[in-house]
N, C-alpha and C positions, 0 to 999 in steps of 0.2 A: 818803181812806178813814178819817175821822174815823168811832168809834166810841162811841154811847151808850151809858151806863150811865144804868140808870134802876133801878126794882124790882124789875122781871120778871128782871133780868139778877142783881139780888141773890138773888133767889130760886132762879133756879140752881143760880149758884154755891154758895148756902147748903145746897141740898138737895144735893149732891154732898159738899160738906166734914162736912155731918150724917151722909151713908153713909158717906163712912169713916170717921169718929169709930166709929161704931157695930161695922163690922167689924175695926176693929184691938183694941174691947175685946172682942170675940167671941171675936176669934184667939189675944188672950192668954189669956184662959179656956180655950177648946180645947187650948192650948201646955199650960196646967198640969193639964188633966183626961184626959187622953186616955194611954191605958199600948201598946194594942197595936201594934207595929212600922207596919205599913201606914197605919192611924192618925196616926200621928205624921209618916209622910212626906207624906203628902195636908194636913195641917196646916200644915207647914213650909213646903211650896208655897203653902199661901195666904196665910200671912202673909208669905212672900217678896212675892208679887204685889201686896198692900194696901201695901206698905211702896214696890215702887217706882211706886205708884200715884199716891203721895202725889206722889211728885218729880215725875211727869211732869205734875201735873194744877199745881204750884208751876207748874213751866215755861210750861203752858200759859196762865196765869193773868198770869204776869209778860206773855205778846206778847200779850193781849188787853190788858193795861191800855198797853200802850203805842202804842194802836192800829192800824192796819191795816199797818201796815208791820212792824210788832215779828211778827203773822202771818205774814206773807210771809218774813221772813226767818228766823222758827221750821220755818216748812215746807222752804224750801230746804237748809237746813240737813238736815233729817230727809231729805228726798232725798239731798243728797250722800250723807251716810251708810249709808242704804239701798242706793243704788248703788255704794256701794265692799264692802260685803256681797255685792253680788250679785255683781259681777266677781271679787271673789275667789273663791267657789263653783265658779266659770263663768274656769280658768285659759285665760289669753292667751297671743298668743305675740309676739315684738319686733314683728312689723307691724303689731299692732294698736297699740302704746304712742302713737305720734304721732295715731291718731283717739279713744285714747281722753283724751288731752287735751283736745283739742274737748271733747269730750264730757262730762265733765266741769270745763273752767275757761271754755268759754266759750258754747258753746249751754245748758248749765243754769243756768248764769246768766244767759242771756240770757230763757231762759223766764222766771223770776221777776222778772225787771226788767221784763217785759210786762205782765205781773200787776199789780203794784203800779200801772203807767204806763196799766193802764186802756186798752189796746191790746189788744181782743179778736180783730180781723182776723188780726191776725199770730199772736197768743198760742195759736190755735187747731190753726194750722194749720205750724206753723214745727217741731214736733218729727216726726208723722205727714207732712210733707210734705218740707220741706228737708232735713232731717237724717235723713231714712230713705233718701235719696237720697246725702247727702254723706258718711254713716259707710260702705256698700261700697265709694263710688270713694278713698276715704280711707288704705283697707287695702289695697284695688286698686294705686295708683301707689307700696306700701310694695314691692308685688310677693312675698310669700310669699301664693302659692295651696296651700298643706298646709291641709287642711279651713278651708279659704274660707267657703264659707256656714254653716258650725255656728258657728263664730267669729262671723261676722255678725249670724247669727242670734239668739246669745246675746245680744251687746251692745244692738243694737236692741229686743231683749222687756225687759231689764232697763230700758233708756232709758225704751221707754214706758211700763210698769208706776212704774218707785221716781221716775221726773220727771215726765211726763207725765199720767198718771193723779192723782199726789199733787197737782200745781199747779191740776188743780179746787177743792179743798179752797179753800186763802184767795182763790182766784178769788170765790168766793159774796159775799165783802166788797164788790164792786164791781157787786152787781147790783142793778139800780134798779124795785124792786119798789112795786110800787101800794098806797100806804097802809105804807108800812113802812121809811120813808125815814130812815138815820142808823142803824137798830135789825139789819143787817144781822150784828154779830156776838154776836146771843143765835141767829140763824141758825144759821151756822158752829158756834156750842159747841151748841146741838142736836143738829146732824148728828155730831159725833165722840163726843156722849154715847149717840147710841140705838146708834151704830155696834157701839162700846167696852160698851157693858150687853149687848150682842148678845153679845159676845164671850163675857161675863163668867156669864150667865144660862144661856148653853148649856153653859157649864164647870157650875156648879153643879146645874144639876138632869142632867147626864149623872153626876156623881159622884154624886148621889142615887139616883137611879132609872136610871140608863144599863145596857142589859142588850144589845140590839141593834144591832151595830155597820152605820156608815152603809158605809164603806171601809179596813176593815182594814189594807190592804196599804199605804193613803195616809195614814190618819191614825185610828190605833187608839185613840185618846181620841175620837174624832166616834161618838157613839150618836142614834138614833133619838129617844127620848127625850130627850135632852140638845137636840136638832135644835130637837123639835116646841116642847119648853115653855119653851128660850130664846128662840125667833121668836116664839113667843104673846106672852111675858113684854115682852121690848122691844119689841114693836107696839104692848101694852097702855101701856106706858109711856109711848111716842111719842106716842101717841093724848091721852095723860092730858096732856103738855105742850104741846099745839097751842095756847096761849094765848101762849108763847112765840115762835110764828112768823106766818109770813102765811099760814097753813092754817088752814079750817074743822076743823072735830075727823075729818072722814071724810075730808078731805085728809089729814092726818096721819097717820089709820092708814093711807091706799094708800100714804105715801112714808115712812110708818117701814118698811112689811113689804118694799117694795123694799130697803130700804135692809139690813134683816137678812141678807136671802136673796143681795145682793149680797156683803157681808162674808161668810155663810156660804161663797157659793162664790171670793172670794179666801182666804182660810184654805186650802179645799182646795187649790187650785191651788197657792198656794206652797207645803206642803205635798207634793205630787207634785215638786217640784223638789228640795227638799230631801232627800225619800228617793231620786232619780234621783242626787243628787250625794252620796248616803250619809252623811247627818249628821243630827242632829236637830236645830239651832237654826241660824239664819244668823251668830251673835255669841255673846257671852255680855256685852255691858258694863249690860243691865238685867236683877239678879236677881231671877230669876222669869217672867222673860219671854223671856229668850235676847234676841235682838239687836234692833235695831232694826228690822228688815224681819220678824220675829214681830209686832211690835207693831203695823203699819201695814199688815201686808198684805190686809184688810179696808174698811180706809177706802179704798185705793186702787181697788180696783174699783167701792166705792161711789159715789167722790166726782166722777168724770165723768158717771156716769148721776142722780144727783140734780141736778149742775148746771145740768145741760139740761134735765131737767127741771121745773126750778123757774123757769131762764130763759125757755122755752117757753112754761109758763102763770101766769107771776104775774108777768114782768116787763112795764113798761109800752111 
């Protein structure tokens, strides 16, 4: 999984490290102009989030330059984490401890070791099949049946959501796409850029304009407005950088606007978990963003269904 760097991939990157150059002198302007209380906390929040932007997009930048592996083990990483988030939300009880070992030191690493080794047979099918099978017989022969299947039930949606779903993501690195061979990680950083703007675009024009909420009760910063002109906005985007991938420009905008609307409706969904298990963030260790599984819960629903879909029609 060697990875080219050429221009197109400077130009990314360059136009990414240009937008937050831009927004962090914004933010510090806004920091010294702004007097009214509400104001000033809607500011503070953005420059929290531009500041851990920076870091994550460092991090990001360090596994791409170290090619396809330095990926894969950026992602698994981000999973474990994710799913120690999640399990913590989602309390166990001692029968579950011995599967959830497995499940964390050795089927999730077993997944990413699939990934990298280019083994899509197995990789596919080894979390949704083996291990949806082996995590209740697991808890099963621990023998405490005290809410059995809620227990189960948690551990396997967290499995497939923060492992399963994420190990799409650097899967894309190993798809052998027609005319586009070696250039698959200006790929990959597309797909977490139009994801992440997605994110970022509906934040910003709901705090503009956001007057009608989408689901109050599930997530009362999601406005109608924020909805419509963050998925325009990163369509428009995606659409703008189809030079970048192996998409015609009217490819790009069908598989950025999937891609919005998929992250839109991961947000919600973890989201509805989070106010089910009475908390607002899953972590706190990125300010500005709450935990790690705030950060990713978007790309995760996105990055199985673009996989496939790009495997589908563009792989040779």
């Amino acid at each position: 999984m060697k990875l080219k760097l050429d221009s197109e991939t400077f130009w990314l990157v360059g136009g990414v490290l240009a937008f937050l150059f831009v927004a962090t002198i914004i933010g510090w302007f806004l920091a010294a102009r702004v007097r009214a209380e509400e104001a000033k906390k809607t500011v503070q929040n953005l420059n929290a989030r531009i500041k851990a932007w920076w870091m994550m997009v460092l991090v990001f930048g360090v596994a791409m330059l170290t090619g396809g592996i330095g990926s894969v083990i950026l992602f698994g990483l981000t999973s474990f984490l994710a799913l120690r988030e999640f399990i913590t939300l989602t309390p166990t009880r001692l029968g579950d401890h011995r599967t959830l070992f497995w499940v964390f030191f050795v089927i999730t690493p077993l997944q990413y070791v699939l990934v990298a080794t280019r083994w899509y047979g197995l990789f596919i099918i080894l979390i949704p099949v083996y291990a949806f099978l082996f995590v209740p017989l697991r808890s099963a022969i621990a023998g405490d049946c005290e809410d059995f299947l809620e227990r189960t039930a948690k551990v396997q949606w967290g499995f497939m959501v923060c492992v399963y779903c994420l190990s799409h993501a650097p899967a894309l690195l190993d798809l052998e796409i027609r005319g586009y061979e070696g250039q698959n990680g200006k790929l990959l950083f597309y797909f977490v850029l139009v994801v992440q703007m997605s994110d970022v675009l509906q934040y910003v024009w709901g705090k503009m304009f956001g007057k009608h909420k989408i689901a109050p009760r599930v997530s009362p910063n999601k406005t109608w407005e924020g909805f419509i002109g963050g998925i325009l906005s990163a369509t428009l985007l995606g659409t703008a950088l189809w030079w970048a991938t192996p998409f015609r420009p009217i490819q790009a905008a069908g598989m950025s606007l999937v891609l919005t609307l998929l992250g839109f409706a991961g947000g919600l969904v973890m989201s509805a978990i989070k106010r089910d298990r009475g908390v607002k963030d899953y972590g706190t260790p990125i300010e500005g963003h709450g935990g790690v599984m705030d950060r990713i819960d978007s790309i995760c629903f996105a990055a199985p269904v673009f996989f496939h879909l790009t495997r589908y029609f563009f792989t040779q």
